[in-house]
C-alpha positions in Angstrom: -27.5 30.8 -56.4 -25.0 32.7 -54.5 -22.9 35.7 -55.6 -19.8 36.7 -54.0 -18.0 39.4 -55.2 -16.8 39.4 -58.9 -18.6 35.2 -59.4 -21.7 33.5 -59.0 -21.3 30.2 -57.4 -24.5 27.4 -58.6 -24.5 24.2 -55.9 -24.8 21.0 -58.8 -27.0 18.3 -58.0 -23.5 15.7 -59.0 -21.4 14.7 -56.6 -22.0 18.1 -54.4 -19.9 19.7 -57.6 -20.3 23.3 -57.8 -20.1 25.6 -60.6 -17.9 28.5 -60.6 -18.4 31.4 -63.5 -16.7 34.7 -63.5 -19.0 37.4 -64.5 -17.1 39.7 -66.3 -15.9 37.8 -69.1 -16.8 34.9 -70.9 -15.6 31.8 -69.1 -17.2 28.4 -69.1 -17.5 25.7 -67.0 -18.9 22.5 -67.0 -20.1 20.0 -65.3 -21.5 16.3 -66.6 -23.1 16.7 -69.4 -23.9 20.3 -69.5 -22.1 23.9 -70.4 -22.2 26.7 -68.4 -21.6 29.9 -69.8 -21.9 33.9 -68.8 -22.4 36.6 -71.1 -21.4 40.4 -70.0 -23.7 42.6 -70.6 -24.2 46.4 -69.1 -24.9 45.7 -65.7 -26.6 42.4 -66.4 -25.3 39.1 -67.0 -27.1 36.2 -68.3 -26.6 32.0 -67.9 -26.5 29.6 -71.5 -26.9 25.8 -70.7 -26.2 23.7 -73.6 -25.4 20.0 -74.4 -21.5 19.4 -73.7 -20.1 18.3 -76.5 -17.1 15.5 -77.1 -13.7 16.5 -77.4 -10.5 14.9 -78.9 -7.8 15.3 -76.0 -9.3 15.3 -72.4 -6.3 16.6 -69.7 -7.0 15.5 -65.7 -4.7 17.4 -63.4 -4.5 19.8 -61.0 -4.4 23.6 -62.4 -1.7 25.6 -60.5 -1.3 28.7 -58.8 3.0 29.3 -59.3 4.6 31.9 -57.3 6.9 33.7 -59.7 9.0 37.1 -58.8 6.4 38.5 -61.0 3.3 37.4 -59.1 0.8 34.9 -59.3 0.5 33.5 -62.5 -1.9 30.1 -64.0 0.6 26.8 -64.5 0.4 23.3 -64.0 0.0 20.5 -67.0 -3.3 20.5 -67.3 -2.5 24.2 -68.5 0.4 23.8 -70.7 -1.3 20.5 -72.1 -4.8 21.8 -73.3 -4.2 24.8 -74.9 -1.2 23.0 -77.1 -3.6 20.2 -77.9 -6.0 23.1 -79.2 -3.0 25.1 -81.0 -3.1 21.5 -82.3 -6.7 21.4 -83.6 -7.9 19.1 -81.0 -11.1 19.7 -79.4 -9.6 20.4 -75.4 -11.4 19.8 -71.9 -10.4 19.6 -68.8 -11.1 18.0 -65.5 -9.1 19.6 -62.4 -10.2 21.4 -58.8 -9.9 25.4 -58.6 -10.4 28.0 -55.9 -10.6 31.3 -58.2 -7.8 33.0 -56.8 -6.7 34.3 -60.0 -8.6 34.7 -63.7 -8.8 31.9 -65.8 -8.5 33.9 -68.9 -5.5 32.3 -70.2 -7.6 29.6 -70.7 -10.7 30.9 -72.5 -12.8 29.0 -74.8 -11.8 25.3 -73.3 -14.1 23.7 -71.2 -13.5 22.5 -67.9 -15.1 20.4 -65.1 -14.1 21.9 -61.7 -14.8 21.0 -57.9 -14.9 24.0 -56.1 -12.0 23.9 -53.4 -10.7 26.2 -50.5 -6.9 26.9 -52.5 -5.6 25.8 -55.6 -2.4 23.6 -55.3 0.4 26.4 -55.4 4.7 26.1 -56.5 7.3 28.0 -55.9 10.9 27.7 -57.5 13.9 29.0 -56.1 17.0 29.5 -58.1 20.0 29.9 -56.8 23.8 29.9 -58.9 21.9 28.8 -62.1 19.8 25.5 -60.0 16.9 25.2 -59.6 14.6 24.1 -55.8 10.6 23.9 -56.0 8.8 23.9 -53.6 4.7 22.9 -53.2 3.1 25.8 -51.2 -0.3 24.3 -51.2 -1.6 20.5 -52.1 -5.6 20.5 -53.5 -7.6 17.9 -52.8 -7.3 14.9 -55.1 -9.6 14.6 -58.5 -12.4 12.3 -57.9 -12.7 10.5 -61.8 -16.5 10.3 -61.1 -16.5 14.2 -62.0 -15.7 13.3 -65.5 -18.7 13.2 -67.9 -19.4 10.3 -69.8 -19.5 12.1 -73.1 -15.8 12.8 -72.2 -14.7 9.2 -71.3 -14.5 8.1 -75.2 -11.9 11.3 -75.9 -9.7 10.0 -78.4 -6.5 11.0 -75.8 -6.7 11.1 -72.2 -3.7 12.4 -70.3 -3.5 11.9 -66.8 -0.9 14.8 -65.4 -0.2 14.9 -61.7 1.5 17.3 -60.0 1.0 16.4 -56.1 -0.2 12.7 -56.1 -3.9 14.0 -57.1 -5.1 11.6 -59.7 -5.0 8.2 -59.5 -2.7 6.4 -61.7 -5.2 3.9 -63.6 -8.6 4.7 -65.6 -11.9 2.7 -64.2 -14.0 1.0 -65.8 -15.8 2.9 -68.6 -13.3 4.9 -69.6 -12.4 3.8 -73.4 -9.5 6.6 -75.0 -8.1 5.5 -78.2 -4.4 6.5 -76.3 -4.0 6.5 -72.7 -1.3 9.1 -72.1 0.6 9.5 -68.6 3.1 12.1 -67.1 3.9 10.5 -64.1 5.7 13.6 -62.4 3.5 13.9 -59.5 3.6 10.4 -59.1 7.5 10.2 -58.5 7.6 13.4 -56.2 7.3 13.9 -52.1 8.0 16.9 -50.3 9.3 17.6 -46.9 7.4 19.9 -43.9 8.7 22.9 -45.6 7.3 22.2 -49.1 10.8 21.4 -50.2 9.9 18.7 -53.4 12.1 16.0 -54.2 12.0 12.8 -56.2 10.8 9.5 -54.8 9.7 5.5 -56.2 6.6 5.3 -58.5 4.6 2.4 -56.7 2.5 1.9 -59.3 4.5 2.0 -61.8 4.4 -1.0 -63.7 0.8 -1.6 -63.3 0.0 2.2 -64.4 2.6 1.5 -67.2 1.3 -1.3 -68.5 -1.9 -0.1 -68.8 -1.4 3.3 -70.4 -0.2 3.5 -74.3 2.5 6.4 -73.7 4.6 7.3 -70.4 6.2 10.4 -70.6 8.9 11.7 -67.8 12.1 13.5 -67.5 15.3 12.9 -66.3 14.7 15.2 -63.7 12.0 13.2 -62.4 14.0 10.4 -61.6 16.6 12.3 -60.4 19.4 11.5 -63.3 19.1 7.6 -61.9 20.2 5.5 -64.9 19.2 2.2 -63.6 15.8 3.6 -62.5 15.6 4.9 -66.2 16.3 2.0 -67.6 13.6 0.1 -65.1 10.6 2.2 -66.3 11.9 1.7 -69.7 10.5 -1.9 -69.7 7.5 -1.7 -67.6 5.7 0.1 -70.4 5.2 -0.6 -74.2 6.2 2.9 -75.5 8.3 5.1 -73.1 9.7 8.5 -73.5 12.2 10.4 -71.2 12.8 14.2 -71.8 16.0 15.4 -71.1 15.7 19.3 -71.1 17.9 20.8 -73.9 19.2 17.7 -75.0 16.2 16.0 -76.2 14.5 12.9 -75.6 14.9 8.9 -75.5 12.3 6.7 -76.9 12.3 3.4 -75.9 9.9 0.7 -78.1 9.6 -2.6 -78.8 13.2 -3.7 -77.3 14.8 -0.7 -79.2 16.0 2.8 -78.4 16.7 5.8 -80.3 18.2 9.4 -79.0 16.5 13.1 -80.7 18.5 16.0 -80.1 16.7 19.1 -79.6 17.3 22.1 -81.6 19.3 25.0 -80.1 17.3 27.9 -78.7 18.2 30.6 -76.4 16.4 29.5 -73.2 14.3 32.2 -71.7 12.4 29.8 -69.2 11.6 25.9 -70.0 8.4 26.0 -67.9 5.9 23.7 -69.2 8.3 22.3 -72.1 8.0 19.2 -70.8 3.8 19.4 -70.8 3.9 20.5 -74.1 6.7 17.7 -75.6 4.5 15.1 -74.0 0.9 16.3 -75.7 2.9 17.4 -79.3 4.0 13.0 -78.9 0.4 12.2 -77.7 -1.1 14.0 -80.9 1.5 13.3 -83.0 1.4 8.9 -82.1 -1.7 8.8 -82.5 -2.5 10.7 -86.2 0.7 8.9 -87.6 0.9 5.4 -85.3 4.6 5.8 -85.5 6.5 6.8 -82.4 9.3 7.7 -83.9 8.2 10.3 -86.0 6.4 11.3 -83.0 9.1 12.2 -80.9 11.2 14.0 -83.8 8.0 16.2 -83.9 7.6 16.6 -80.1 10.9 17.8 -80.1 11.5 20.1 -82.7 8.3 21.8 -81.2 9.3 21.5 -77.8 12.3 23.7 -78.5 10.0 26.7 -79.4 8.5 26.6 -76.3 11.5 28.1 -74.2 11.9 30.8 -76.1 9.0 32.4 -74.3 7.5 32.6 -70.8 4.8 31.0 -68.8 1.6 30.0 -71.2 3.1 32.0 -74.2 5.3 29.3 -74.7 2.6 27.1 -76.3 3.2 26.6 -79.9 2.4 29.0 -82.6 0.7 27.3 -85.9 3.9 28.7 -87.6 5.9 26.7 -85.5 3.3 23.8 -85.7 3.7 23.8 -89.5 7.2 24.1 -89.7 7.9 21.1 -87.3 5.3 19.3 -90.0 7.4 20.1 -93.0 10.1 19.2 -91.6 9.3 15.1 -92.0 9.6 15.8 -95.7 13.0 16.8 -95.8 
């Protein structure tokens, strides 16, 4: 054991993972099969191990550092993704890298299998005359999917949400999700020597496609291309795109419908994206019908940029209401 400043650091016997847990809060880590949790007491602190349990909706992604006018603050889909699946009543974990240089707090309560790196991947958006240019400060290492435990590779949903290329873009062998979910952003991004991110060609897109239930991306992704749009559309079996304020296209079974998205007053529309694509994810799966999954996604979507950063995941009011709605 080693502690350095405000967190004690345990070297794990897999894969030369190590454990990272903030001492003055409860925060818990895990790592294969096990718990890891710290209780603050007065000038004492004391270590729980405890059999990890399954979970429902299992997110693998890099968690981000963005770098806002405001200062550092927690992002990235992995983020935005498990605490909507828990607003959602889904039992939430997480597999990602992290370097500690901010709190995990926002994220209490869900588990989450780290590898301990040097930086987290970090984004920066500049906006100038109302548009919008990110940037990728940092790039993380990529997620090994040995880290995941095997208790976790049966969650009923697994989402695979790149940012920066880190995940690779098919499950191996073992893994067994009732819905494999992808948001292939990261996939269909590059960025230039000054961090400067712009779209690009999905390589693997029709064999990551075909093997995954849902794919999930935006019009921005693709850079408003139409024929690239319509491309994707029939690589997979059930394809969404997202287009910002106006709403979605679903695309199934040789057919394609159009959901308009509620009006809000936009405040920011960080992470709508994230949280349309796990509301869908939940949504297919309890109901096996995609349309009423993307009417839901939707109307919940809209919420979400009505607030800023991680206070834009959805409120049960707001989870209720977008459930009544079907019966109207």
């Amino acid at each position: 054991m080693i502690t350095k400043g405000d967190h004690l650091f345990l070297s794990g016997d897999a894969s030369g993972l190590i454990f990272k847990v903030k001492r003055t809060r409860l925060f818990a880590l895990t790592c294969k099969m096990w718990n890891i949790q710290t209780f603050h007491g007065y000038n004492s602190f004391m270590l729980q191990f405890s059999p990890l349990d399954p979970i429902d909706y299992l997110v693998i992604g890099h968690l981000t550092i963005d770098q806002t006018p405001a200062g550092l603050s927690l992002g990235g889909t992995a983020a935005y993704s498990a605490l909507t699946a828990r607003a959602l009543g889904l039992r939430v974990g997480i597999v990602t890298v992290w370097a500690g240089e901010i709190a995990l707090d926002g994220l209490a309560g869900i588990p989450i299998v780290t590898a301990q790196v040097d930086q987290a991947t970090r984004f920066e958006n500049v906006y100038l005359n109302g548009n919008r240019t990110q940037y990728v400060r940092h790039v993380a290492p990529k997620i090994d999917l040995a880290l995941v435990p095997e208790v976790w590779r049966s969650a009923k949903i697994i989402h695979l949400g790149p940012l920066v290329q880190e995940v690779d873009a098919t499950l191996p062998d073992g893994f067994r999700p009732a819905l494999l979910g992808l948001t292939p952003q990261g996939w269909m991004r590059i960025w230039d020597e000054q961090g400067r991110v712009s779209s690009c060609a999905w390589g693997a897109a029709t064999e990551a496609m075909q093997a995954a239930g849902v794919t999930v991306f935006s019009v921005e992704d693709v850079a408003h291309d139409e024929e690239q749009i319509e491309w994707l559309a029939h690589q997979g079996r059930l394809v969404v795109v997202t287009e910002g304020a106006a709403g979605c296209r679903l695309f199934w079974n040789g057919d394609s419908r159009r959901f308009r998205s509620p009006e809000m007053e936009e405040v920011d529309a960080t992470g709508a994206g994230d949280i349309f694509a796990t509301a869908f994810f939940a949504r297919l799966l309890d109901t096996r019908d995609p349309w009423e999954a993307a009417r839901f996604a939707v109307n919940l979507a809209a919420y979400s940029v009505t607030r800023r950063g991680l206070a834009s995941v959805p409120t049960q009011s707001e989870i209720d209401t977008c459930l009544m709605e079907v019966l109207h």
